[in-house]
N, C-alpha and C positions, 0 to 999 in steps of 0.2 A: 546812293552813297550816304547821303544823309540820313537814311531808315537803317539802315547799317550804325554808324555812329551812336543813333540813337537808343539801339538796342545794346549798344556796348556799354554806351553811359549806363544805360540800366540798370544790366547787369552786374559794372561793378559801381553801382549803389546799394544792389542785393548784397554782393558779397560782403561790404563795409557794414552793413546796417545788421548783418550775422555777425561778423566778427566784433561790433561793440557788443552782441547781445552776449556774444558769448563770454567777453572781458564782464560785462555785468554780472554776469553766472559765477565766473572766478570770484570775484570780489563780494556778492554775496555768501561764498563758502567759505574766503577767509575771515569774514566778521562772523561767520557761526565757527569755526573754530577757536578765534579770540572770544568768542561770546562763550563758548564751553569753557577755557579754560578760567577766565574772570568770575563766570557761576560756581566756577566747583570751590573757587577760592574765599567763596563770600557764604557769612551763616553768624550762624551763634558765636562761633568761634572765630576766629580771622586768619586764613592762613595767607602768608604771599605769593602773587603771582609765580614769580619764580620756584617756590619751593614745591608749588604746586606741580609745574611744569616739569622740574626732575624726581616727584616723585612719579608721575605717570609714566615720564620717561622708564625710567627705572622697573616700573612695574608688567609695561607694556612689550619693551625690550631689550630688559635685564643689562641697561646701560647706567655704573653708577654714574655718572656727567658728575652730579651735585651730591656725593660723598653721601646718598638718601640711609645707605645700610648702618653706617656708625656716627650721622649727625644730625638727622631728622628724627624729632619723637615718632615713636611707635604709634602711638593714639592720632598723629595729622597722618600718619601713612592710612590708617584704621576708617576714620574721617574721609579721607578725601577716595581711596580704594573702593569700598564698601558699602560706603554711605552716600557719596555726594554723587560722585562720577554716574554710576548706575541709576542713579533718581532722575538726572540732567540729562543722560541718555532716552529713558523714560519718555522726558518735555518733549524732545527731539522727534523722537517715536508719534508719540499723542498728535503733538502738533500739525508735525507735515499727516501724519492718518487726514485729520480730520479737516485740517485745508483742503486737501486733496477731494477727500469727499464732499465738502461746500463747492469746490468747481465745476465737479462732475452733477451733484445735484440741479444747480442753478440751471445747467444746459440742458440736462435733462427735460426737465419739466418748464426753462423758461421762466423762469420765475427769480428773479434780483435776491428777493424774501425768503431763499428756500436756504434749509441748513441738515447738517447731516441727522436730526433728530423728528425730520419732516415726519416721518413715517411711524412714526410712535416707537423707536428704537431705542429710546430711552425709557420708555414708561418700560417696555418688555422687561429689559433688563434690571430695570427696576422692582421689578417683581419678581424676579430670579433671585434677586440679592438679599430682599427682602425675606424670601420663604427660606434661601438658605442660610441668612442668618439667625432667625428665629427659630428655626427647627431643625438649628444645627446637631441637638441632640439625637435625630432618627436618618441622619445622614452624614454625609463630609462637613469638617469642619473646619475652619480656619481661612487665610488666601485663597485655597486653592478653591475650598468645596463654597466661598463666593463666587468666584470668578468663573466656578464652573455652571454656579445658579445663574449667574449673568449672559454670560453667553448665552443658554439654553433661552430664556428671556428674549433677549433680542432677537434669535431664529424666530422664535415662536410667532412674534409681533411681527418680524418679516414674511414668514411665511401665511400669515393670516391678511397682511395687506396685499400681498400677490391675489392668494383665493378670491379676499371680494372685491379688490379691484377688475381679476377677469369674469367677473357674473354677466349675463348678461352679452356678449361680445366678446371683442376686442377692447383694452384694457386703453384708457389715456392719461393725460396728464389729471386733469383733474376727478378724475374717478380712483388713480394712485391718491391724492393731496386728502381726499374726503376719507377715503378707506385708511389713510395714518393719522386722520383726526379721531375716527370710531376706535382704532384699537389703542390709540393715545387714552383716551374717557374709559375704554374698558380694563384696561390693563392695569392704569393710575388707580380706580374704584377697588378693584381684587388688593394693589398695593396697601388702600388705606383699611382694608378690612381685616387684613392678616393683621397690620399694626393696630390697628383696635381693641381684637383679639386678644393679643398679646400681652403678655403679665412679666414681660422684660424688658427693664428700665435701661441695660446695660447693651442691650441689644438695640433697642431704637436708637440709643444716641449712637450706636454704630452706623445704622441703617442712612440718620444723619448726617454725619461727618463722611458716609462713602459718596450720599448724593449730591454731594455739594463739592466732592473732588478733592482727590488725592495724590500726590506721588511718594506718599510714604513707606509704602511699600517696597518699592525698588529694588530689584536684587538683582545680580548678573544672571542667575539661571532663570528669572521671570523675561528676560529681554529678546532671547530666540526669536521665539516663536512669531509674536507680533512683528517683529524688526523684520525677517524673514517674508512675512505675508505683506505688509507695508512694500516693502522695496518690491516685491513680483508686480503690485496694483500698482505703482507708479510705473513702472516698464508697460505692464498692459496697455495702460490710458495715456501713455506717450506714444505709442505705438497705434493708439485710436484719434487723435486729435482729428483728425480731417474728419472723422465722424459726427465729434460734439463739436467743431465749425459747423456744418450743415445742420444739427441741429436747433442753433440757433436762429435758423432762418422759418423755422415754423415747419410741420408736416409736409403740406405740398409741394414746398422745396424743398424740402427733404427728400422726398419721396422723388419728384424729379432729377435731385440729382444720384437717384439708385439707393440714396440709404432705409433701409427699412427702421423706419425710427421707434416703432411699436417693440420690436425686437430688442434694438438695442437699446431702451428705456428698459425695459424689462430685466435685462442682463446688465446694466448698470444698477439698478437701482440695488438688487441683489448682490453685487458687489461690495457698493457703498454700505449697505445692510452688514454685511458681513464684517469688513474692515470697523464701523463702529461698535456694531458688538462685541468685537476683540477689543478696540479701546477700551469700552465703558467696562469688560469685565476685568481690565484689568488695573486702571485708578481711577473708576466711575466715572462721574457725570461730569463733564466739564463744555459748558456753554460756551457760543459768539464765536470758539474757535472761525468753525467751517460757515461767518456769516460775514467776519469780520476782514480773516486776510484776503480772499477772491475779490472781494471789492478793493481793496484797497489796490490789489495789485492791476484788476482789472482798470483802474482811473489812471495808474499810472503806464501799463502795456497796451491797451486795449483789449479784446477778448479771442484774440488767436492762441486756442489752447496749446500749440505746441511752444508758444513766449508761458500763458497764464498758468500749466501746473508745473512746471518746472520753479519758479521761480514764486507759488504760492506756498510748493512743497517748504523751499528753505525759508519762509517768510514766516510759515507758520510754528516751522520749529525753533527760529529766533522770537518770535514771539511769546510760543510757553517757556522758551526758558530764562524768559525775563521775568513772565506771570509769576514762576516758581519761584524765582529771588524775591520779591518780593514776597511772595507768602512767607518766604523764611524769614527777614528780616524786618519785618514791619513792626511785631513783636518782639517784646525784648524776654518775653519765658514763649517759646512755642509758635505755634504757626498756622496759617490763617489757610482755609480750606481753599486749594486753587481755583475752583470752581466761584469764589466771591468776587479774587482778583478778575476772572477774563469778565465776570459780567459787569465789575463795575465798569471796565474797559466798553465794553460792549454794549449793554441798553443807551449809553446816551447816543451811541454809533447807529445804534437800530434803529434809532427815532430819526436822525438825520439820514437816514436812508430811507424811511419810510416818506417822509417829506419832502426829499427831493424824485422819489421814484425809481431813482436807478443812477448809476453810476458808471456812463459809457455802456448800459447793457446789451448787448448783441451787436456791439460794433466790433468787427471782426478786423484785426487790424493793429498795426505798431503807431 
């Protein structure tokens, strides 16, 4: 009777300790929606929350509420439609991507320190961006034919750390970690060579301003794709969690408890690969993201991935789109590359992680 009892308390302490997780999930989605509508409202220009609010109403479905057709200027509808909404969409996108890929890497390879640029994904695509900015004249030009140099980049650098990381055997954590340091140096060297090269003043400072992070771009037809491929990778890797729990406990409890962890390193990392080089080809480089919110979430859930990416994904998209406000309004003509905002966020955070070691890492657990 009392083991009876016992298991019932148990169980409904399971149940309780789900349903606050789950009121926490609620309540982190309402401040990222108050967080969307108060970013789209803030800039150069100042529009009001409420006007804000009916004009998206309005746009989104075709309800005037707030008289938006005959009492709102054309140019805040312009603004906030076309400009703001789709950039802050964008943060949202980048953000949860690249959280998502900081949780997944960390467990991956066990490593506190790891972030989605471990692999030299950023040099790759850096080098994509680079040739196709600079030689844009004997190919695509503009958005698209970077974005499209970028991407091919980050494959490149992914598929080249697969190759020499499996030389040799069986592929591991730290054979992955060296093989994205070699194509990190090789990829970066080819980047600064084309720029050397190069006799385009107007081009470098693009090359510039891309590596250092962008959402200026932003358009609703840019938003598909990524948004589309983001949301499948969170479904996958929430549907994996008991996976990257087990891997957290090292190989041969891995292996003990049936997970092939070589595999699914493997298949992760090419994932994560993937998902960043659609980020970085599409508003470049932007740091600390995927180093900054895992930790932070993991100090506060501990590291049971089916609490940690759920709640890294909205942490990180509330984070860029605070990063983004900030880049907008720090300046009073123009705007500070987002890629400056998360690092200045970020290096002091990396050093305090680097000195304390880890932050609850591999405690599996609420």
């Amino acid at each position: 009777m009392i083991h009876l009892q016992s298991r019932q308390n148990s169980y409904a302490a399971l149940l309780q300790n789900r349903r606050n997780f789950f009121l926490l999930l609620a309540g982190l989605l309402l401040i990222l929606l108050l967080s969307v509508l108060i970013a789209v409202s803030l800039g150069t220009i100042q529009i009001a929350p409420i006007e804000t609010y009916h004009i998206m109403v309005y746009k989104l479905f075709q309800l005037d509420i707030g008289n938006v057709a005959t009492q709102v200027s054309p140019a805040h509808i312009e603004i906030i439609w076309n400009i703001r909404l789709p950039r802050i969409l964008l943060a949202m996108i980048a953000g949860s991507g690249l959280a998502l890929c900081g949780t997944v890497m960390q467990a991956s390879v066990q490593n506190p320190l790891a972030d989605p640029y471990i692999l030299g994904i950023s040099a790759g695509a850096s080098l994509g961006a680079t040739f196709a900015i600079l030689m844009g004249s004997f190919g695509p030009t503009g958005i698209w034919g970077t974005a499209i140099g970028a991407f091919t980049g980050a494959l490149a650098a992914a598929g080249l750390v697969m190759a020499l990381s499996g030389i040799g055997g069986k592929s591991s954590t730290i054979k992955m970690i060296l093989a994205g340091m070699i194509a990190n140096a090789l990829f970066s060297a080819f980047s600064g060579f084309i720029i050397y090269l190069a006799n385009n003043a107007d081009g470098i400072r693009s090359i510039a301003f891309w590596t250092m992070g962008s959402l200026a771009a932003a358009k609703w037809k840019t938003l598909a794709f990524p948004g589309l491929v983001i949301l499948m990778s969170c479904v996958y890797f929430m549907a994996n969690t008991r996976k990257l729990n087990a891997m957290l406990l090292g190989e041969e409890a891995a292996t003990a408890l049936g997970v092939d962890s070589s595999k699914i390193r493997r298949n992760n990392m090419l994932m994560t690969a993937l998902i960043t080089g659609l980020v970085v080809a599409t508003c470049g480089i932007i740091g600390f993201v995927g180093l900054i919110i895992p930790h932070l979430v993991r100090g506060m859930f501990g590291s049971d991935h089916s609490r940690l990416i759920p709640t890294s994904i909205i942490i990180g998209a509330l984070f860029l789109i605070w990063a983004d406000v900030l880049a907008r309004i720090l300046l009073p003509s123009g705007e500070l590359p987002i890629g400056i905002i998360t690092a200045l966020i970020g290096a002091p955070f990396f050093m305090y992680v680097l000195l304390k070691s880890s932050v609850g890492f591999g405690r599996v657990g609420g």
